[in-house]
Structures are given as structure tokens and as C-alpha cells.
CHARMM internal coordinates of N, CA and C (Angstrom, degrees):
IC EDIT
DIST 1 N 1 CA 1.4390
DIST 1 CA 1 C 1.5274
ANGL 1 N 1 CA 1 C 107.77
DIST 1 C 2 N 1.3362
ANGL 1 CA 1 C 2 N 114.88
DIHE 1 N 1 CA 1 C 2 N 150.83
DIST 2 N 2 CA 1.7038
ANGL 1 C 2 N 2 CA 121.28
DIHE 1 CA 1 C 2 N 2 CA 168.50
DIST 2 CA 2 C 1.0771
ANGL 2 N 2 CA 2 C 114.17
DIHE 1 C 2 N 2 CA 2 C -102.74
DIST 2 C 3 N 1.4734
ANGL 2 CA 2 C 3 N 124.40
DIHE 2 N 2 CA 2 C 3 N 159.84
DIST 3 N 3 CA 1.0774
ANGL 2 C 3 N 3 CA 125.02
DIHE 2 CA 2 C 3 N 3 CA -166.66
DIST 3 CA 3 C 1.5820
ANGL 3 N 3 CA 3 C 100.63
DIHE 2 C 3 N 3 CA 3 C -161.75
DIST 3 C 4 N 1.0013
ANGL 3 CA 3 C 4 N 121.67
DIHE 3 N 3 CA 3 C 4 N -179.67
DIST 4 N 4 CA 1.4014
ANGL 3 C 4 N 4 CA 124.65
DIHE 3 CA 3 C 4 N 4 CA -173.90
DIST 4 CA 4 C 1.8578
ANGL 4 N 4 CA 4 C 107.52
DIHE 3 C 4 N 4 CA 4 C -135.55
DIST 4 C 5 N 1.0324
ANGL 4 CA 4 C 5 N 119.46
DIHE 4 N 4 CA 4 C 5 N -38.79
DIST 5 N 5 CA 1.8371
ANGL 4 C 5 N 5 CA 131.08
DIHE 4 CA 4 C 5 N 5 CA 155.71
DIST 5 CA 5 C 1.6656
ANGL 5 N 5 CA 5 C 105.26
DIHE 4 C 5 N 5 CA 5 C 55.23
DIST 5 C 6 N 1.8676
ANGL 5 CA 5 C 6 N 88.03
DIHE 5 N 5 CA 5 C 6 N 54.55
DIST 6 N 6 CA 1.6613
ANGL 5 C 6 N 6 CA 86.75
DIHE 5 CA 5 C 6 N 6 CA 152.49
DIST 6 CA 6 C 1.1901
ANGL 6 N 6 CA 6 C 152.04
DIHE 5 C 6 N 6 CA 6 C -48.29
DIST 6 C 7 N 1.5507
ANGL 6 CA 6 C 7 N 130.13
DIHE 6 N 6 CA 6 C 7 N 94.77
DIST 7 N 7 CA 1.2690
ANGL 6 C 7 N 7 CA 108.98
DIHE 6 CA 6 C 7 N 7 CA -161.82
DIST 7 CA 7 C 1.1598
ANGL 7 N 7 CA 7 C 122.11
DIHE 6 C 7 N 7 CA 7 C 110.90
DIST 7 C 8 N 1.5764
ANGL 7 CA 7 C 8 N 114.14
DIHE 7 N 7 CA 7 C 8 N -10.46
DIST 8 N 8 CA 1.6535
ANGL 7 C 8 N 8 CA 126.20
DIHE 7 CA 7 C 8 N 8 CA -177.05
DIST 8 CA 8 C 1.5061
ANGL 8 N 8 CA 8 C 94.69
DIHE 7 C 8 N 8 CA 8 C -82.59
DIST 8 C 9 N 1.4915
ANGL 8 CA 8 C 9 N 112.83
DIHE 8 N 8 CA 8 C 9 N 149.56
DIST 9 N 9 CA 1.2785
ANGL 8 C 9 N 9 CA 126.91
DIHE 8 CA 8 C 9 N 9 CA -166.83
DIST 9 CA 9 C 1.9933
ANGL 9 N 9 CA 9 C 96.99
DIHE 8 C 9 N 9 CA 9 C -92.09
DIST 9 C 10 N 1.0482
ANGL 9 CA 9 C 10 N 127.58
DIHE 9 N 9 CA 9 C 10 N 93.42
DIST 10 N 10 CA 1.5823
ANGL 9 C 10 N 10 CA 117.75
DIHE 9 CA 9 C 10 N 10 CA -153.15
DIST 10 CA 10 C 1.9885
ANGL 10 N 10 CA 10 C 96.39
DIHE 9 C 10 N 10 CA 10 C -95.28
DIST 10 C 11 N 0.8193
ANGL 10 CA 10 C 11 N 99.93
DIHE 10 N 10 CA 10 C 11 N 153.40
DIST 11 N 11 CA 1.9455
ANGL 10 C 11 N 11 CA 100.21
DIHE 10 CA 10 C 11 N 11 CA -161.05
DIST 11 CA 11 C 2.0327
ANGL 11 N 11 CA 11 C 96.43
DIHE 10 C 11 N 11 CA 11 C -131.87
DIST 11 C 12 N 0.9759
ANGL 11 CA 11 C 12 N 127.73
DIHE 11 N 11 CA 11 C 12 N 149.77
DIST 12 N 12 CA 1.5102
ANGL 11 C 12 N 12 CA 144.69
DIHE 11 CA 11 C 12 N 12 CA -168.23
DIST 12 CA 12 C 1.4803
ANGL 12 N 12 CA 12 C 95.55
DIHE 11 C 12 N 12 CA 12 C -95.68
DIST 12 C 13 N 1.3955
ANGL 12 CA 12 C 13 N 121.88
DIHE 12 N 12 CA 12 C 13 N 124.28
DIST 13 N 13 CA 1.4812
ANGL 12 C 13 N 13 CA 142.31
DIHE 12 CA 12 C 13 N 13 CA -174.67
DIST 13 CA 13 C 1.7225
ANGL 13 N 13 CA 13 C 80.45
DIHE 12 C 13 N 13 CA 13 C -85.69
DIST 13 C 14 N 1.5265
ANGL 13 CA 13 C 14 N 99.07
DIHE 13 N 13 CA 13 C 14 N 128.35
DIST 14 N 14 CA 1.5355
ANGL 13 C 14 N 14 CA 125.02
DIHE 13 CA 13 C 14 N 14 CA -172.22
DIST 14 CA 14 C 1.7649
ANGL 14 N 14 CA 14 C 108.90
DIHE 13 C 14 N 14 CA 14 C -86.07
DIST 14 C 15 N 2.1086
ANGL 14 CA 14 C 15 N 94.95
DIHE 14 N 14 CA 14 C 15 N 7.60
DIST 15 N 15 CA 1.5652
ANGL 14 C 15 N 15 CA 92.76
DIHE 14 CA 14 C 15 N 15 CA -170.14
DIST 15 CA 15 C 2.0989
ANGL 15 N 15 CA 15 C 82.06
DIHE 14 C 15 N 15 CA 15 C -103.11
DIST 15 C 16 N 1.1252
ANGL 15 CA 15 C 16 N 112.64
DIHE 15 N 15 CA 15 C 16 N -1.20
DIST 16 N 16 CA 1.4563
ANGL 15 C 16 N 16 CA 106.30
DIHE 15 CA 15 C 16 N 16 CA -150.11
DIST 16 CA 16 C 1.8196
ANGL 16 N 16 CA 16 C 100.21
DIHE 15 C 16 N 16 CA 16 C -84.49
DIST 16 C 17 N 1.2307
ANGL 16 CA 16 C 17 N 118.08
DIHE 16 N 16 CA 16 C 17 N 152.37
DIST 17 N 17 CA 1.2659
ANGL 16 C 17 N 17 CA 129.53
DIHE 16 CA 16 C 17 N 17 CA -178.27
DIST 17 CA 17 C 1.9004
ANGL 17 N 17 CA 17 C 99.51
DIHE 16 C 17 N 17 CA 17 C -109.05
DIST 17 C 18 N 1.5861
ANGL 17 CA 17 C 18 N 93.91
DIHE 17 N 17 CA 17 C 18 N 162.47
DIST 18 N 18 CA 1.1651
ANGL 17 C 18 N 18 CA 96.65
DIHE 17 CA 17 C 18 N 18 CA -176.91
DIST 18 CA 18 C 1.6784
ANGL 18 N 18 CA 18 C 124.14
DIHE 17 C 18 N 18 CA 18 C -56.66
DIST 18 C 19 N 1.4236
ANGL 18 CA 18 C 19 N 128.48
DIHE 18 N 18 CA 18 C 19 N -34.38
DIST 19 N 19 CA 1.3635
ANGL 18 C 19 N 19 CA 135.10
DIHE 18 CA 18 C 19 N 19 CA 171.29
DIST 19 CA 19 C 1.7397
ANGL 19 N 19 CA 19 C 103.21
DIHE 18 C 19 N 19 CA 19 C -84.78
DIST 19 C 20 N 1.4941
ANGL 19 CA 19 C 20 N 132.13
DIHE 19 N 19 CA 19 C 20 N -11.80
DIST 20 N 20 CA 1.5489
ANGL 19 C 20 N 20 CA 107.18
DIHE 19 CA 19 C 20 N 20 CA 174.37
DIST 20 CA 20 C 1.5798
ANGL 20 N 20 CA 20 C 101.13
DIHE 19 C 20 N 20 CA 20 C -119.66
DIST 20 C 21 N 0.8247
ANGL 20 CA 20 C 21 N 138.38
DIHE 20 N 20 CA 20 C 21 N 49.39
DIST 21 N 21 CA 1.6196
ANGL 20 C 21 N 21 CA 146.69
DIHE 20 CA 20 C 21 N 21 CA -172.13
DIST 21 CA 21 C 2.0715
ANGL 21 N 21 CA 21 C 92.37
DIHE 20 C 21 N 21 CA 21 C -55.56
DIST 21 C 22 N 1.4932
ANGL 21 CA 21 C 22 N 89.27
DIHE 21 N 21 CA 21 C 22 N 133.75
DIST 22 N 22 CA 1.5908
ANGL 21 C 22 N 22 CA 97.84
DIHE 21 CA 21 C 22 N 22 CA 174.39
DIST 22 CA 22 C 1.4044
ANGL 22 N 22 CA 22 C 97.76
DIHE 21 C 22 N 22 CA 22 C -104.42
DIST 22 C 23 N 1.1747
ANGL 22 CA 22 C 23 N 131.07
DIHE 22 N 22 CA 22 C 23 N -156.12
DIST 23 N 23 CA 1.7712
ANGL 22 C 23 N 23 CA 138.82
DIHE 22 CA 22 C 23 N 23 CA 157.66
DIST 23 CA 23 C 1.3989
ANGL 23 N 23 CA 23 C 103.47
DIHE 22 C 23 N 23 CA 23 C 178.86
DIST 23 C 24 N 1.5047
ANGL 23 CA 23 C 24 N 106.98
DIHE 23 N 23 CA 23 C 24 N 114.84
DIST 24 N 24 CA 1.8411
ANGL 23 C 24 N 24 CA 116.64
DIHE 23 CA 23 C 24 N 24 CA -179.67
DIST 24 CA 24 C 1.3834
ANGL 24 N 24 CA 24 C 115.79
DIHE 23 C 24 N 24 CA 24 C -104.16
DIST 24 C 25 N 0.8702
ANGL 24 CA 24 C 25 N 117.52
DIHE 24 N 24 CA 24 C 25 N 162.76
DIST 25 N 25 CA 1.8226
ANGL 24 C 25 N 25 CA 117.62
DIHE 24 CA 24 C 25 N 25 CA -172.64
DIST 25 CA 25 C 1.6491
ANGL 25 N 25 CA 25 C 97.88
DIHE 24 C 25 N 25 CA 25 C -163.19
DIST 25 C 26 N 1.3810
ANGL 25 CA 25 C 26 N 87.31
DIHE 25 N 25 CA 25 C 26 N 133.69
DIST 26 N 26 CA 2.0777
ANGL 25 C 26 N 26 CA 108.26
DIHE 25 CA 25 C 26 N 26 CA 156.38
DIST 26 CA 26 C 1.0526
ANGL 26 N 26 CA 26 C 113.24
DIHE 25 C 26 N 26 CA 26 C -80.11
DIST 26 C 27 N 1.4871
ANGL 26 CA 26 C 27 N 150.49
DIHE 26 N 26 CA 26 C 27 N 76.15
DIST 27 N 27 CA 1.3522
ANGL 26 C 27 N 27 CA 122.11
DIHE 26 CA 26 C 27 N 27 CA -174.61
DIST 27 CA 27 C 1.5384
ANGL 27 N 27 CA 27 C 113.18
DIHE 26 C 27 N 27 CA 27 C -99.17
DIST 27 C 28 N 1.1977
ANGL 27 CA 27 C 28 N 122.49
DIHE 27 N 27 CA 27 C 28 N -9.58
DIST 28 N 28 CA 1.3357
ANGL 27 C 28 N 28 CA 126.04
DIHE 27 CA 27 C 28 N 28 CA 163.64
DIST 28 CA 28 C 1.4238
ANGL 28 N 28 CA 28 C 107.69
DIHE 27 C 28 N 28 CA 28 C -139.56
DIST 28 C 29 N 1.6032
ANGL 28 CA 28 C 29 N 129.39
DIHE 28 N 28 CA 28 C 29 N 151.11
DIST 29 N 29 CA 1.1096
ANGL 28 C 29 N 29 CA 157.61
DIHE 28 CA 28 C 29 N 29 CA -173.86
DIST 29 CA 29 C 1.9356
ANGL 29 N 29 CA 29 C 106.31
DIHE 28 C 29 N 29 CA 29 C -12.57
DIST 29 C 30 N 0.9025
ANGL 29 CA 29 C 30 N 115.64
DIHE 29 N 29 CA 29 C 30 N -86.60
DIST 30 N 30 CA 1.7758
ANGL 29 C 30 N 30 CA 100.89
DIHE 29 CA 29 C 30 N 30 CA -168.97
DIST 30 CA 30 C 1.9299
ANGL 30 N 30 CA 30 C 92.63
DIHE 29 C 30 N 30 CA 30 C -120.47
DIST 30 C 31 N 1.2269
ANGL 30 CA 30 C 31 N 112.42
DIHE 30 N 30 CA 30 C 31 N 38.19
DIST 31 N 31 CA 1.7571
ANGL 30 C 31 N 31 CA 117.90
DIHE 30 CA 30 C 31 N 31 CA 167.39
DIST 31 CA 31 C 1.7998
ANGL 31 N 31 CA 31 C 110.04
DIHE 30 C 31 N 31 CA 31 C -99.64
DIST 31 C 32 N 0.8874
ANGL 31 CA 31 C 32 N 102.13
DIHE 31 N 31 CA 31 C 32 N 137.16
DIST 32 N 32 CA 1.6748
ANGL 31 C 32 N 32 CA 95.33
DIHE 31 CA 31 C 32 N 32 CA -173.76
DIST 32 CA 32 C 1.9863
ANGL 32 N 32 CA 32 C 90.43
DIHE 31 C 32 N 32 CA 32 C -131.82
DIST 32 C 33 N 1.2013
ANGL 32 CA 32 C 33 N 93.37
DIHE 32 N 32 CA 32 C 33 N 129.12
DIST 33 N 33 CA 2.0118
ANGL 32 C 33 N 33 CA 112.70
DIHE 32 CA 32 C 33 N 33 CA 179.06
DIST 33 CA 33 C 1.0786
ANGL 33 N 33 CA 33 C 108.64
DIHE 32 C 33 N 33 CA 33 C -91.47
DIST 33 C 34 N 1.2370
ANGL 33 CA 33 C 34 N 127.66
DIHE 33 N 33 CA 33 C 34 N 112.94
DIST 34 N 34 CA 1.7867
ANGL 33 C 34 N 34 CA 112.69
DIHE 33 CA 33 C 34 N 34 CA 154.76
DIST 34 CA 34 C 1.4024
ANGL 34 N 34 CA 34 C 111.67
DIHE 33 C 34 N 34 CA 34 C -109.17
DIST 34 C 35 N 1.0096
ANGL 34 CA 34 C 35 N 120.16
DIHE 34 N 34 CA 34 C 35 N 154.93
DIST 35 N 35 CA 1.3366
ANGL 34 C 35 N 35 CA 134.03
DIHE 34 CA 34 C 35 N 35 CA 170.19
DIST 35 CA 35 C 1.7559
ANGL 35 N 35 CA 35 C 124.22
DIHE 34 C 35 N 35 CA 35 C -154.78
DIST 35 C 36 N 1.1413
ANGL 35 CA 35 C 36 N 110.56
DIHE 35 N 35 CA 35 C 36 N 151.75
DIST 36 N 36 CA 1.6321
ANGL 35 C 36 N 36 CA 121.54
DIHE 35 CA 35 C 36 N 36 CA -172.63
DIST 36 CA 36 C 0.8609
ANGL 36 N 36 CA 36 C 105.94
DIHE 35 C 36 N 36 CA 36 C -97.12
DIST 36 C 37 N 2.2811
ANGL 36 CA 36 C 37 N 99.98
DIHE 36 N 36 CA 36 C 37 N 144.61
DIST 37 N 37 CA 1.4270
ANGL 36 C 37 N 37 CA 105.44
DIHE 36 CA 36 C 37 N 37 CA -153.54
DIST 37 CA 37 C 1.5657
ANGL 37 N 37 CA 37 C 103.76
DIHE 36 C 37 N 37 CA 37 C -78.03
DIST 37 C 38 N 1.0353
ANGL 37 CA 37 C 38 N 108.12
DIHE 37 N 37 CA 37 C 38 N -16.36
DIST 38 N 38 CA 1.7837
ANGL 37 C 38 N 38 CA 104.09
DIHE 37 CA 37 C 38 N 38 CA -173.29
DIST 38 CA 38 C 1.0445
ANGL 38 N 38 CA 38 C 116.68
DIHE 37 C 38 N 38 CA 38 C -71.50
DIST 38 C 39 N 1.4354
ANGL 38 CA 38 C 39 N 133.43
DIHE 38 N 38 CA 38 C 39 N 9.70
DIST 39 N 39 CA 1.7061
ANGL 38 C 39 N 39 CA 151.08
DIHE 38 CA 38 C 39 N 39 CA -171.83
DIST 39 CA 39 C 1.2358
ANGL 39 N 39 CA 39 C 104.56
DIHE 38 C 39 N 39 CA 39 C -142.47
DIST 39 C 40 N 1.6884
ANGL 39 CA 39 C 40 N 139.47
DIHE 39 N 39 CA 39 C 40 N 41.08
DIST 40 N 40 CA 1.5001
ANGL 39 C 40 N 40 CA 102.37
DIHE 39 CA 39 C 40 N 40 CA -176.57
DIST 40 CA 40 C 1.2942
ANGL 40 N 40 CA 40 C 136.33
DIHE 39 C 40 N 40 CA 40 C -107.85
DIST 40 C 41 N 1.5959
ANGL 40 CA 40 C 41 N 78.23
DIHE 40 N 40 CA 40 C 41 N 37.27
DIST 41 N 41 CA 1.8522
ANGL 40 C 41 N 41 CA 100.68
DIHE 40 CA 40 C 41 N 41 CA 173.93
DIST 41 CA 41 C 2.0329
ANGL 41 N 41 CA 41 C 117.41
DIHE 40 C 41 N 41 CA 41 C -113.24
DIST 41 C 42 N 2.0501
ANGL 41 CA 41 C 42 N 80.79
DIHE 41 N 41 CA 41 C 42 N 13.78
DIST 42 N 42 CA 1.8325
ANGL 41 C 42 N 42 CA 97.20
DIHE 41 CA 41 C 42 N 42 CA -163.44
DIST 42 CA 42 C 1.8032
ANGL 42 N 42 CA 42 C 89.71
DIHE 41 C 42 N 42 CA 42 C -99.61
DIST 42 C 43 N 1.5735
ANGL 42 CA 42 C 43 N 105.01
DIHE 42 N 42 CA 42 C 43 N -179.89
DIST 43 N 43 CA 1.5556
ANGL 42 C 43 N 43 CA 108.27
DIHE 42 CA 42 C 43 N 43 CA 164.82
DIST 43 CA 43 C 1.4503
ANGL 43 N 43 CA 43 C 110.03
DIHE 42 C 43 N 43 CA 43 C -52.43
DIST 43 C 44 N 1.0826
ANGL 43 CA 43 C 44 N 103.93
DIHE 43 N 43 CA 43 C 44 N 177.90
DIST 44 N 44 CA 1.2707
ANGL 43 C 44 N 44 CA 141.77
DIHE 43 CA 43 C 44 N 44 CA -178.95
DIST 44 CA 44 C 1.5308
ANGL 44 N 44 CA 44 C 117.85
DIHE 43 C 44 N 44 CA 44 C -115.57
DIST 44 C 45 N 1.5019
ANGL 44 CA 44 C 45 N 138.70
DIHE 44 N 44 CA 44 C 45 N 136.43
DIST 45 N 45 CA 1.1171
ANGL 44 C 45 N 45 CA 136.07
DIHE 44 CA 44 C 45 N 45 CA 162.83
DIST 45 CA 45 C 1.9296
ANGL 45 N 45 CA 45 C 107.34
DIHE 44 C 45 N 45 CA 45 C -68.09
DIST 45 C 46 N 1.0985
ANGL 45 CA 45 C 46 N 126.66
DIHE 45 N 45 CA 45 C 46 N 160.98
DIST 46 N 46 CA 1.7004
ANGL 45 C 46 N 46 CA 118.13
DIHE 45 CA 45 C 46 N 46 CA 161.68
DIST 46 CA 46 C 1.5061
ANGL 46 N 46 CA 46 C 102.56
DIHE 45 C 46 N 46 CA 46 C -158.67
DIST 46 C 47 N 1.8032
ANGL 46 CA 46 C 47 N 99.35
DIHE 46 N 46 CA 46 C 47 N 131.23
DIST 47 N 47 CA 1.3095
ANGL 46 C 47 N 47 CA 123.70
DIHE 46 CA 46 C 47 N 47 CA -160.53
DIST 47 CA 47 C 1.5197
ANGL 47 N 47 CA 47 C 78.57
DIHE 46 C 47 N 47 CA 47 C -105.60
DIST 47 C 48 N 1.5037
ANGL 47 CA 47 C 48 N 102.99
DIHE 47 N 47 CA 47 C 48 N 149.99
DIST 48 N 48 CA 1.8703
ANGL 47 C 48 N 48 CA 130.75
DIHE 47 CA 47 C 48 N 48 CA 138.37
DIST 48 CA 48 C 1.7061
ANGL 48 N 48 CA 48 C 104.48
DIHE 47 C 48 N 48 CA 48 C -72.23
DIST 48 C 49 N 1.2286
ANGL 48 CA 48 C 49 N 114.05
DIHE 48 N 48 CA 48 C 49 N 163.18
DIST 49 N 49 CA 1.4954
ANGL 48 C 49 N 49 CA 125.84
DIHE 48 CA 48 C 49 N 49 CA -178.56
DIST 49 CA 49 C 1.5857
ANGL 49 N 49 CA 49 C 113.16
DIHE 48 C 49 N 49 CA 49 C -48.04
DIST 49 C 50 N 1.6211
ANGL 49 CA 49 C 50 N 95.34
DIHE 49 N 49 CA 49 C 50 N -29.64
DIST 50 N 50 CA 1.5982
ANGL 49 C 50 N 50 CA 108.69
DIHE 49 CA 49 C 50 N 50 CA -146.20
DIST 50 CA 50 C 1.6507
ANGL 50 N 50 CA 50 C 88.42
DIHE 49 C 50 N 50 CA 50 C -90.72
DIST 50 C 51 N 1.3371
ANGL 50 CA 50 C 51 N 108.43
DIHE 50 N 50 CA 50 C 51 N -45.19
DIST 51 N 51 CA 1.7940
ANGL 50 C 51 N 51 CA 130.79
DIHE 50 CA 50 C 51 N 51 CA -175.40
DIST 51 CA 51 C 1.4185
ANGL 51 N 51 CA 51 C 92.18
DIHE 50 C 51 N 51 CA 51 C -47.73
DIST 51 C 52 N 1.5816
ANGL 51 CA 51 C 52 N 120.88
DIHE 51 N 51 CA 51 C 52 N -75.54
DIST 52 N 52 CA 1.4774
ANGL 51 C 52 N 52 CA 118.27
DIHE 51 CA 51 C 52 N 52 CA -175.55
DIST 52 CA 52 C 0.9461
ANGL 52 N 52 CA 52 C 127.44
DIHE 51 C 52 N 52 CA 52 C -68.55
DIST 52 C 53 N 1.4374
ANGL 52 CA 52 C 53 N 137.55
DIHE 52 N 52 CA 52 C 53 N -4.93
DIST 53 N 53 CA 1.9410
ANGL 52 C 53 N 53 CA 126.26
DIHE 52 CA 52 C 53 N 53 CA 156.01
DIST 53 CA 53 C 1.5215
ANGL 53 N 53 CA 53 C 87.81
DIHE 52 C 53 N 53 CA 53 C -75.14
DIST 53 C 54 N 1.0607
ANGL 53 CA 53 C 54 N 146.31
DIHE 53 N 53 CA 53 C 54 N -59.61
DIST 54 N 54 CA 1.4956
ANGL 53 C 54 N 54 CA 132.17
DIHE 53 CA 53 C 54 N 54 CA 179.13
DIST 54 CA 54 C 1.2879
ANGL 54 N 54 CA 54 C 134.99
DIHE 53 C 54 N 54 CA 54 C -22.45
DIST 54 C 55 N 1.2935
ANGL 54 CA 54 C 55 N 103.38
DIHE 54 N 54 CA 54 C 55 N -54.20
DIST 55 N 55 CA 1.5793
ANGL 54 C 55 N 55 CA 126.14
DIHE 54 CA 54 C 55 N 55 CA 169.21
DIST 55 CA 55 C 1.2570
ANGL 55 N 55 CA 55 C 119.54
DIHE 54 C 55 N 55 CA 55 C -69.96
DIST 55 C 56 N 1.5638
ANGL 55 CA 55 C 56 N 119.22
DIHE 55 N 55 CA 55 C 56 N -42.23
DIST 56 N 56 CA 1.3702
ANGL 55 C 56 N 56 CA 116.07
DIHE 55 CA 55 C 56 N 56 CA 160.73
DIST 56 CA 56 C 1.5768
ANGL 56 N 56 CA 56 C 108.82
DIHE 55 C 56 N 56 CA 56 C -58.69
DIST 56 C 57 N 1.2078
ANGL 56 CA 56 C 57 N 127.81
DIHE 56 N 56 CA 56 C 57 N -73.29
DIST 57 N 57 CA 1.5525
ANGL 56 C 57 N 57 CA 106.21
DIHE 56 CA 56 C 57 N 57 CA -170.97
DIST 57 CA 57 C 1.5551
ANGL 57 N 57 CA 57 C 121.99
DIHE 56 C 57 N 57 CA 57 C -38.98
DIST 57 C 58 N 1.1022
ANGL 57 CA 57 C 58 N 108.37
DIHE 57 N 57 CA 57 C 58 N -24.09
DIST 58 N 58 CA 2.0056
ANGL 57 C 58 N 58 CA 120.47
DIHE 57 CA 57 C 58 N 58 CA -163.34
DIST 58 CA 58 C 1.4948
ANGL 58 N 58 CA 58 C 92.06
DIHE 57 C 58 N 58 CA 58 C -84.64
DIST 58 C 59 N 1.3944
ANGL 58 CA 58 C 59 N 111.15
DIHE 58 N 58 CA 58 C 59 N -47.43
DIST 59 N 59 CA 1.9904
ANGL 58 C 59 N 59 CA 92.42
DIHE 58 CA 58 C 59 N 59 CA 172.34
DIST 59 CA 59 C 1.0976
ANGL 59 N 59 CA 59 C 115.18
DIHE 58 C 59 N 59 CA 59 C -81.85
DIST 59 C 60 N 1.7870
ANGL 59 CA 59 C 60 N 136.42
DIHE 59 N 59 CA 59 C 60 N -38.55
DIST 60 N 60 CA 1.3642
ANGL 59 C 60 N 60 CA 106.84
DIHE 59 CA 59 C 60 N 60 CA 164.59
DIST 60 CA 60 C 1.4686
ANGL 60 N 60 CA 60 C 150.79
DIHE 59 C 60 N 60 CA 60 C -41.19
DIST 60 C 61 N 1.6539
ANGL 60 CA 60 C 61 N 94.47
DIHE 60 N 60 CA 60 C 61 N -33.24
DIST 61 N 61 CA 1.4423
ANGL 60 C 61 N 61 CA 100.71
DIHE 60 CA 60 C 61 N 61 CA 173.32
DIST 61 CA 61 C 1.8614
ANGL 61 N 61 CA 61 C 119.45
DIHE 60 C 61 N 61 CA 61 C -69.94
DIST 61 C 62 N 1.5586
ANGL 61 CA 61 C 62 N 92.96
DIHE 61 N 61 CA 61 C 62 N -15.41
DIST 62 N 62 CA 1.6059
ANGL 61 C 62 N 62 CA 94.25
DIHE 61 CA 61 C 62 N 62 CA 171.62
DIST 62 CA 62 C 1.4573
ANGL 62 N 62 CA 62 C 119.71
DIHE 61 C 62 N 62 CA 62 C -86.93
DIST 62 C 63 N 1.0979
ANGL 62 CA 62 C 63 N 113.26
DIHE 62 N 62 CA 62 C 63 N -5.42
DIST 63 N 63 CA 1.4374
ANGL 62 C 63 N 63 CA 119.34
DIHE 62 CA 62 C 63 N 63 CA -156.50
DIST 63 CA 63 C 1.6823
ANGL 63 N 63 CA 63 C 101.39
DIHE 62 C 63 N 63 CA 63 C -68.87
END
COOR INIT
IC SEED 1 N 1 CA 1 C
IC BUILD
């Protein structure tokens, strides 16, 4: 889902390099936002709990 998450406090993924910058945010209860730093005035992706352990395994294995 997209979202736009006015107001979400958005934080720098500690895996991100200076040209692929991620930025994740809680902005409501068990929803987690990511969005890319080169947009961070664009949507947002937004995971369910279940969506984002998913997504984490699917990029680790790319990493």
C-alpha cells in the first residue's frame, strides 16, 4: 500500500549507503513505512507486521 505519512518521524536504514538511502517509520501501531531517500517528499511503501518480516528476509537474501 502507499501512503504519504504526514508527520511520521522517518529514520535512515543503518544498512543504507550514501547513493541508496532507505528511511523507515512506525507511524501507526504494527504498520511500518519505507520510503527512498531520493523521494522524501514522494509516497511511502507500508508493510503489516507480517508484510515486513517478509520483506526483510527477501532483501537480505539479496544483499
Amino acid at each position: 500500500m502507499l501512503g504519504q505519512h504526514h508527520g511520521a518521524e522517518f529514520h535512515k536504514s543503518s544498512h543504507s549507503d550514501p547513493d541508496n538511502c532507505v528511511y523507515v517509520a512506525r507511524p501507526q501501531g504494527a504498520t511500518v513505512a519505507v520510503k527512498d531517500g531520493k523521494t522524501p517528499h514522494g509516497p511511502a511503501l507500508e508493510f503489516g507486521d507480517p508484510g515486513w518480516g517478509a520483506f526483510i528476509e527477501w532483501a537480505a537474501r539479496r544483499a
